[in-house]
C-alpha positions as CSV (number, residue, x, y, z in Angstrom):
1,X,-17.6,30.4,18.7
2,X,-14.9,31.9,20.9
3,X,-17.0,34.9,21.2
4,X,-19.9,33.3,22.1
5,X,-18.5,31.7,25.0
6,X,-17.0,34.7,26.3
7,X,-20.2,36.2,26.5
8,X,-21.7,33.8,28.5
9,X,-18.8,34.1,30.9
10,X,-18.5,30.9,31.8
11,X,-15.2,30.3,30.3
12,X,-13.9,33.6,32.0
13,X,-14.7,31.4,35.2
14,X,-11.6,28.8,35.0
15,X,-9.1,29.7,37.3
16,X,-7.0,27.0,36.5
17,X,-4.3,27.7,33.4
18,X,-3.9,24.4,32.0
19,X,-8.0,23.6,32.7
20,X,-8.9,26.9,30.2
21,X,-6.2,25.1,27.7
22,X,-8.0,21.7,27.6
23,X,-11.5,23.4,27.4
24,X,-10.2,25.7,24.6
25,X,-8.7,23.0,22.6
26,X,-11.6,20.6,23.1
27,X,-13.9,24.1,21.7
28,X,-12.0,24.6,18.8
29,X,-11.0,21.2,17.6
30,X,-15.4,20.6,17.3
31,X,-16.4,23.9,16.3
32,X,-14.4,23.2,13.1
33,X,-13.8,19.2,13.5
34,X,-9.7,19.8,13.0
35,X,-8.0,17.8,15.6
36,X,-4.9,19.7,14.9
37,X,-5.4,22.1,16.5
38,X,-4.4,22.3,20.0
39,X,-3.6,25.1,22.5
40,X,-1.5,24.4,25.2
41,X,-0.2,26.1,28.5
42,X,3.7,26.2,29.0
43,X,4.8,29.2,31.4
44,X,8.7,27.5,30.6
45,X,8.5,27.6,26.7
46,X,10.5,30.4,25.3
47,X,10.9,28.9,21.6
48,X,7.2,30.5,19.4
49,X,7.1,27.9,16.7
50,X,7.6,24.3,16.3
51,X,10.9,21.9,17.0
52,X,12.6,22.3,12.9
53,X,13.3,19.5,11.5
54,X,16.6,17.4,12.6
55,X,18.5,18.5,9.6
56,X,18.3,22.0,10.1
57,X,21.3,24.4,11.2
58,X,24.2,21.7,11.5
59,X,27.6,21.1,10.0
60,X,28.2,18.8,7.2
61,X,29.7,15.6,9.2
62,X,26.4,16.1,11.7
63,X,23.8,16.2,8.5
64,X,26.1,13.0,7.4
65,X,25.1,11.6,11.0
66,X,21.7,12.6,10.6
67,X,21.2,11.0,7.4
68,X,22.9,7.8,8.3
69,X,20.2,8.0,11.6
70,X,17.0,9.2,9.8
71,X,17.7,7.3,6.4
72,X,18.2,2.9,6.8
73,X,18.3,0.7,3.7
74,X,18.9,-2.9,3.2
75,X,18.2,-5.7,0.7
76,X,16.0,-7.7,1.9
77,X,15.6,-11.6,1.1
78,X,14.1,-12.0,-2.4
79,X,16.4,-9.2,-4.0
80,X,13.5,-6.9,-2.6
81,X,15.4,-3.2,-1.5
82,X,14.4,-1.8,1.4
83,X,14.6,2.0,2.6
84,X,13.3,3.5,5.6
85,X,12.7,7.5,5.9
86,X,12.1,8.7,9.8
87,X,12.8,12.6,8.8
88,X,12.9,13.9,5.2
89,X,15.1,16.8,5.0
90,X,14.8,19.8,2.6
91,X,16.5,20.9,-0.4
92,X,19.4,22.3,0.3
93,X,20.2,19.3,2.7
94,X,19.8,16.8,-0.5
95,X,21.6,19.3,-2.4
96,X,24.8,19.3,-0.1
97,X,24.7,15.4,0.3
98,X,22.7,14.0,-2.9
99,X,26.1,12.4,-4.2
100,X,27.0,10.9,-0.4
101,X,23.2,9.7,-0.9
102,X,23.5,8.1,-4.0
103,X,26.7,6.4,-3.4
104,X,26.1,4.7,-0.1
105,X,22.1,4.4,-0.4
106,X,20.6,4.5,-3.8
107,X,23.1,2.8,-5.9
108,X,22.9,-0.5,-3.4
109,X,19.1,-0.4,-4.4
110,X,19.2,0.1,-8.0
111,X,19.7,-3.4,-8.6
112,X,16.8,-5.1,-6.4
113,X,13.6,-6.2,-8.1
114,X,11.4,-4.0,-6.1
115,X,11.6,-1.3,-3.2
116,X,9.4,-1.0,0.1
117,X,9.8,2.4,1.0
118,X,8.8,2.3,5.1
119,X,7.1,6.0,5.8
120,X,5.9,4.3,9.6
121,X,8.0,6.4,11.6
122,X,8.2,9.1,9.8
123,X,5.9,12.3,11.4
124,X,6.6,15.1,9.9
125,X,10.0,16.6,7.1
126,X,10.9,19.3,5.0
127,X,8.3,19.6,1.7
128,X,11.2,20.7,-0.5
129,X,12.0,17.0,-0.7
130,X,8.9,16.2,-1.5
131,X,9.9,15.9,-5.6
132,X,13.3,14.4,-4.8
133,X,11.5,11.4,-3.7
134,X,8.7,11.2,-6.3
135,X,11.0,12.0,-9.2
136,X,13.2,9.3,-7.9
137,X,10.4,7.0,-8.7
138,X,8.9,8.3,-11.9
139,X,10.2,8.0,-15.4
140,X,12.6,10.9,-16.4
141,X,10.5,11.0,-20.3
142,X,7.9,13.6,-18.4
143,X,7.7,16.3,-15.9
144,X,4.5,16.4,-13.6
145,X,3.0,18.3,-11.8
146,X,2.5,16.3,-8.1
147,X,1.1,18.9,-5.8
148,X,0.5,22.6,-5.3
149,X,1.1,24.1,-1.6
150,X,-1.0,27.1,0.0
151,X,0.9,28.7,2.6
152,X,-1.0,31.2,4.9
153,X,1.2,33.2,6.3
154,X,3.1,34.7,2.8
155,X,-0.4,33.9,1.4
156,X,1.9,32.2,-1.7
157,X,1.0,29.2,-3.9
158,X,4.1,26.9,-4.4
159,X,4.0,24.2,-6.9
160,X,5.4,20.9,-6.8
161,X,7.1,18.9,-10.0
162,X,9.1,16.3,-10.9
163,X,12.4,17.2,-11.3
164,X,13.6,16.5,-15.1
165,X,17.1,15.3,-13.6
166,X,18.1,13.4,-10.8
167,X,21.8,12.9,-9.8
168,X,22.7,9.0,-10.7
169,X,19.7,6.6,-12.3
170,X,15.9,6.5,-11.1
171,X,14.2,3.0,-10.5
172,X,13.1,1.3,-13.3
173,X,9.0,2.0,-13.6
174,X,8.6,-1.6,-14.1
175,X,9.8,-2.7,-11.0
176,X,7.0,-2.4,-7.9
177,X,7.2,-0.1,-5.1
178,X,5.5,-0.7,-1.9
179,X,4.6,2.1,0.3
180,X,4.4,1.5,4.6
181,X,2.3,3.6,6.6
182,X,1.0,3.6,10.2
183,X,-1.3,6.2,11.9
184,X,1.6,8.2,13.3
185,X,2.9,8.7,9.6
186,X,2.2,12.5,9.4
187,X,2.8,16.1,7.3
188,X,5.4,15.4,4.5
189,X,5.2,12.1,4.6
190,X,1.3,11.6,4.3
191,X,2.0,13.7,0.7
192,X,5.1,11.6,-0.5
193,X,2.4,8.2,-0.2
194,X,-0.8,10.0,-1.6
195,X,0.9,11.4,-4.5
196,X,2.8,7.7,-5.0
197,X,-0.5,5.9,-4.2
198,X,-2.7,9.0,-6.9
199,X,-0.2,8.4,-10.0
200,X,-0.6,4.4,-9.5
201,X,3.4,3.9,-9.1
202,X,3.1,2.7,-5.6
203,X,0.6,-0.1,-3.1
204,X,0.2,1.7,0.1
205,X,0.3,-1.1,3.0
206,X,-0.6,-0.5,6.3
207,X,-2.7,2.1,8.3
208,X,-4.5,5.1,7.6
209,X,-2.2,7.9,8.3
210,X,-2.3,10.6,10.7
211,X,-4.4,13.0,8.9
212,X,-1.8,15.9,9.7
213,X,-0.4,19.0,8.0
214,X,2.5,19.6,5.9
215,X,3.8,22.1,8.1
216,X,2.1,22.7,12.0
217,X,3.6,26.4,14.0
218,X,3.0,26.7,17.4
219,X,2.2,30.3,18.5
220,X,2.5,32.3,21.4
221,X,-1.2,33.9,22.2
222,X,-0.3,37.6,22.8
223,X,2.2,37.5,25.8
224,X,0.3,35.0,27.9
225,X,2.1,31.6,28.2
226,X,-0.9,29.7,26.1
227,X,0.3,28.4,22.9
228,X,-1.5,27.7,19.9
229,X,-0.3,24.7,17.6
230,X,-2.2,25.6,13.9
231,X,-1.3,24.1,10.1
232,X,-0.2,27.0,8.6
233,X,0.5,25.1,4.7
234,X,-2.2,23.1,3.0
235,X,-1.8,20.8,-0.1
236,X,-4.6,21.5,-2.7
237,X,-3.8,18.2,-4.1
238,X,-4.2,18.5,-7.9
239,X,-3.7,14.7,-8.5
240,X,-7.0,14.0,-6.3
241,X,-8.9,15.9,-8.1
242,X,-11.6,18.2,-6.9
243,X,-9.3,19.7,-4.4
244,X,-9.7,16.6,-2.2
245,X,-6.4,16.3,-0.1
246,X,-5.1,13.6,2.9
247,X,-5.5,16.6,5.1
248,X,-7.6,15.9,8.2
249,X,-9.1,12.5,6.7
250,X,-5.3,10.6,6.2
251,X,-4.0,8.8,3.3
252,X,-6.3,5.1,2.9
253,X,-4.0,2.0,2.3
254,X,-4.6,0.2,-1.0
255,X,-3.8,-2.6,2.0
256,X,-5.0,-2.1,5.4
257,X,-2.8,-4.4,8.0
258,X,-1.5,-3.0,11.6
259,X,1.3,-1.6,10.9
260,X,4.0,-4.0,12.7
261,X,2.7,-6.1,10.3
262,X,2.8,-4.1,7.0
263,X,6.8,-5.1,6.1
264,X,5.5,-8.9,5.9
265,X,2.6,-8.5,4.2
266,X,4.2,-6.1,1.6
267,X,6.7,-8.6,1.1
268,X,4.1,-11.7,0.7
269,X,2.5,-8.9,-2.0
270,X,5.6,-8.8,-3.6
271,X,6.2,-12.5,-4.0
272,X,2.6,-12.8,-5.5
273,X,3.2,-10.0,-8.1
274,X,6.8,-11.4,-8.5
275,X,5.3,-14.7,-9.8
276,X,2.2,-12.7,-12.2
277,X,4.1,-13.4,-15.4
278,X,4.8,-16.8,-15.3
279,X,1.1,-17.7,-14.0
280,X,0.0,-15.4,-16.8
281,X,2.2,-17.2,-19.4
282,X,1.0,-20.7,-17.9
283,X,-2.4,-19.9,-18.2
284,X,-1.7,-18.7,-22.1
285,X,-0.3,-22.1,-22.7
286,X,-3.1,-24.3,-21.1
287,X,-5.7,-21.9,-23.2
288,X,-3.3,-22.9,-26.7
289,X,-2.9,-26.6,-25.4
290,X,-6.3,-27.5,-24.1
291,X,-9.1,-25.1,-24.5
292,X,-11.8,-26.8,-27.2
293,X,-12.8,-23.4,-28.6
294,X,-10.0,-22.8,-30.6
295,X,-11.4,-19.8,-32.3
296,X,-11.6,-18.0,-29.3
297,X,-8.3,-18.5,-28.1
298,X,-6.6,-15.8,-30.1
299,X,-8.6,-13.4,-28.9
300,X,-8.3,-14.7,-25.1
301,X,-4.6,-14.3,-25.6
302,X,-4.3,-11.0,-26.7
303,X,-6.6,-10.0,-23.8
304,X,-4.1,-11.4,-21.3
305,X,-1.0,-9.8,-23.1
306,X,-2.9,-6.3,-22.5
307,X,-4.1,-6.8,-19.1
308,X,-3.2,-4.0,-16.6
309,X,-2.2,-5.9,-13.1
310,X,-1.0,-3.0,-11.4
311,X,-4.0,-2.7,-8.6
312,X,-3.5,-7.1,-7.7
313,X,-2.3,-7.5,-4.1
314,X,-3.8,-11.1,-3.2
315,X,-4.6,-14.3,-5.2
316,X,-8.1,-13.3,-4.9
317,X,-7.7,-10.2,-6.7
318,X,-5.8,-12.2,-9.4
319,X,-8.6,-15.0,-9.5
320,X,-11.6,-12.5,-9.8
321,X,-9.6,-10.4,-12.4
322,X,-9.1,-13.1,-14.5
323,X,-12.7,-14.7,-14.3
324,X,-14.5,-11.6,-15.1
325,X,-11.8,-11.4,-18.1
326,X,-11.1,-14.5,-19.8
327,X,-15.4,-15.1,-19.2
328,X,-16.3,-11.8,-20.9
329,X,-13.8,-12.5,-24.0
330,X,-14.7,-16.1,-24.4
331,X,-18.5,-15.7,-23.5
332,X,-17.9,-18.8,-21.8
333,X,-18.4,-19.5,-18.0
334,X,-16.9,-22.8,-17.9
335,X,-14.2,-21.2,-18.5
336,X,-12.4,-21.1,-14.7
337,X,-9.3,-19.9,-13.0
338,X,-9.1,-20.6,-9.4
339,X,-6.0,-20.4,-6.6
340,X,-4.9,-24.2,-5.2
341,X,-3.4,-25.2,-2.5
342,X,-0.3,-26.5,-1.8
343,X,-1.1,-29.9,-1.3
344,X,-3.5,-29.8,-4.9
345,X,0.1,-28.3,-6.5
346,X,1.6,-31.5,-6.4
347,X,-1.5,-33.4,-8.5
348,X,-0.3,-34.8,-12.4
349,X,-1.5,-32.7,-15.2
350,X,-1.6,-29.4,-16.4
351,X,-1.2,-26.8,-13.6
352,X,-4.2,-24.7,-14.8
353,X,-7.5,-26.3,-15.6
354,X,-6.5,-29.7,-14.4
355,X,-10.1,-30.4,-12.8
356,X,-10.0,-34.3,-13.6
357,X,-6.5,-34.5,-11.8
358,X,-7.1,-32.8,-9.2
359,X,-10.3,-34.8,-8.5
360,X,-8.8,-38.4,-9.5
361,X,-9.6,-41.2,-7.8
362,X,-7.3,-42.5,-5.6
363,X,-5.2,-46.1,-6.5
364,X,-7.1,-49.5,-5.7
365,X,-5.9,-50.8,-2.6
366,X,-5.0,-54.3,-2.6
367,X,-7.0,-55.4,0.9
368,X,-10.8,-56.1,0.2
369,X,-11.7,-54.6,3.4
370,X,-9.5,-51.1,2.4
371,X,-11.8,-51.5,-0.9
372,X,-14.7,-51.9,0.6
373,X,-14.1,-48.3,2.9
374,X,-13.1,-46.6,-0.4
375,X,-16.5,-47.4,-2.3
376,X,-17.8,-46.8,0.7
377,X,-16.4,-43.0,0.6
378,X,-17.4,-42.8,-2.9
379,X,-20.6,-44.3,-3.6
380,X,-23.6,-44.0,-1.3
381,X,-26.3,-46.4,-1.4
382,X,-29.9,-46.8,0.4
383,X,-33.1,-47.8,0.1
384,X,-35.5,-45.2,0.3
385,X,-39.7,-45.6,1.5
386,X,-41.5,-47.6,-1.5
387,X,-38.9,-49.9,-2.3
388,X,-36.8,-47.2,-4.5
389,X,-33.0,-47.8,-4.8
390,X,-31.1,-44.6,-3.9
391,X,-27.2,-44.0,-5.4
392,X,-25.1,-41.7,-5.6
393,X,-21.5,-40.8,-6.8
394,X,-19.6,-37.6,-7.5
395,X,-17.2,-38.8,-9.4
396,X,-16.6,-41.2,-12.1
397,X,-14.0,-43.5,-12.0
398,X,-10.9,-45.1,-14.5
399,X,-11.7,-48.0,-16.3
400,X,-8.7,-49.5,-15.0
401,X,-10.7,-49.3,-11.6
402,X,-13.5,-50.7,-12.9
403,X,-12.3,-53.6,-14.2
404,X,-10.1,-54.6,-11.4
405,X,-11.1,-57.6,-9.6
């Protein structure tokens, strides 16, 4: 393509430096649909590749300051641990301060009941600590294999595993972990949530992210002062599957929100799957109390102990899960789960299946002109052409309410 348009020598005609950049970047970017790459005109630049990461060539005490600025954690209300990761650093950083790490940061959030791990701000980090993270997460009873990197330079294959050791205690894999993306989260970070969000140990919130590359060099052209910024490493993504990778097209959220937004819907997620075992151990109970087909109830139960909940993130998801469940087991559609509000909560009777209570009738009043607006609201009456009498109720009433006088 470059060619082509020198030949026609139109190109050849922009006298202005940082014109020819825009026009070259704009050509390249659509002849191969690869926004990343960019060329640039800087006649003051004198460093050839890209700013390192922050960790790189400093003393301990300034990594120390580093970590403390690129690596936050809290515990936020609900006993739900929070960590935020703005720059990842490499190996031999995590090496050097892994103990300082797991001391001050990881051993605060061992003990919450689930982590959101906030990737928003983070653009871009060292892919050596890629598998810190990850194996952090995953149980230490297997070693996978999360993601093999191409880089194009060395022309080298580097594969990425879980480590099978991790200074101090990884987090329980019972316990949910919520991932935070925006559309600047970029490079390392874009890997750390697809490979989370592919193994099924983490619900990405948030926006579809940047779509980057794991590591971006920016090149002098020749001895000109254009600049070309190019991904130089590729992930081949062996957990997608068919070579299919974030590159270019971004990692999806299992939860799109903006992103300002992502922290308080991953926490409202949270409380929802927080409450999934008692609602599940409700519903077992109204099935052993109340459901008429009793021989079917065994088998209804044991479907609900074996359920896999791990892909629910809203009361709707829950509902329609449990529907298409309990109705295929039982071969009964009468057979209903549905989400109430907060003021139906409150109604007597069972809290699943409680139709009739929610639905009761409300108490007699004692005026006869408060009576007469409730039947009224209830029962509509009218005479319709041909002298036919016309009512209707939706509801039946007590018998106590009948016979009151």
């Amino acid at each position: 393509a470059i060619q082509q348009v020198m030949k026609s020598g139109e190109i050849l005609g922009i006298s202005d430096p940082q014109t020819l950049a825009d026009v070259l970047t704009t050509g390249v970017q659509s002849s191969l649909n690869d926004p990343r790459l960019v060329i640039c005109y800087e006649p003051s630049t004198l460093e050839t590749s890209q700013q390192a990461s922050a960790f790189t060539n400093l003393t301990r005490d300034e990594l120390l300051l580093q970590v403390q600025k690129n690596i936050r954690h809290e515990v936020l209300e609900g006993n739900v641990g929070y960590l935020r990761v703005d720059d990842l650093p490499g190996q031999e950083v995590l090496s050097e301060l892994g103990g300082f790490l797991v001391a001050h940061v990881w051993r605060k959030l061992m003990g919450t009941s689930a982590l959101v791990l906030d990737l928003r701000h983070c653009t871009g980090g060292q892919v050596s600590g890629i598998p810190y993270v990850i194996s952090y997460l995953h149980p230490g009873n297997t070693v996978v294999h999360v993601d093999t990197i191409y880089d194009r330079p060395s022309n080298t294959t580097t594969e990425i595993w879980t480590l099978p050791k991790v200074l101090g205690e990884r987090y329980s894999a019972d316990k949910d972990v919520v991932v935070l993306t925006s559309s600047r989260t970029g490079g390392v970070a874009e890997d750390i949530a697809y490979i989370l969000k592919q193994m099924r140990r983490a619900i990405v919130v948030g926006e579809r992210t940047e779509g980057g590359a794991l590591d971006l060099q920016k090149l002098r052209i020749g001895q000109s002062n254009f600049f070309l910024t190019v991904p130089v490493s590729r992930s081949l993504g062996p957990l997608g599957g068919g070579g299919q990778t974030w590159e270019g097209s971004g990692v999806l959220p299992c939860v799109g929100t903006p992103a300002e937004q992502a922290l308080e819907k991953a926490l409202a997620i949270l409380t929802l799957r927080r409450a999934l075992p008692g609602v599940v151990l409700r519903l077992q109970e109204a099935l052993q109390d109340y459901y008429t087909l009793v021989d079917r109830v065994p088998a209804l139960l044991h479907h609900l102990a074996s359920m896999d909940f791990s892909a629910v993130v809203s009361e709707e998801d829950l509902v329609t899960k449990l529907n298409a469940g309990l109705q295929a087991v039982s071969e009964d559609p009468r057979l209903l789960v549905r989400a109430v509000g907060p003021r139906e909560t409150s109604s007597p009777g069972p809290e699943i299946g409680a139709e009739d209570a929610l639905e009761a009738v409300p108490e007699v009043p004692s005026s006869e002109e408060a009576r007469k607006a409730l039947v009224d609201s209830v029962f509509q009456v009218s005479l319709l052409p041909g002298n036919v009498g016309y009512l209707r109720f939706d509801r039946f009433a007590d018998a106590s309410v009948i016979r009151t006088p």
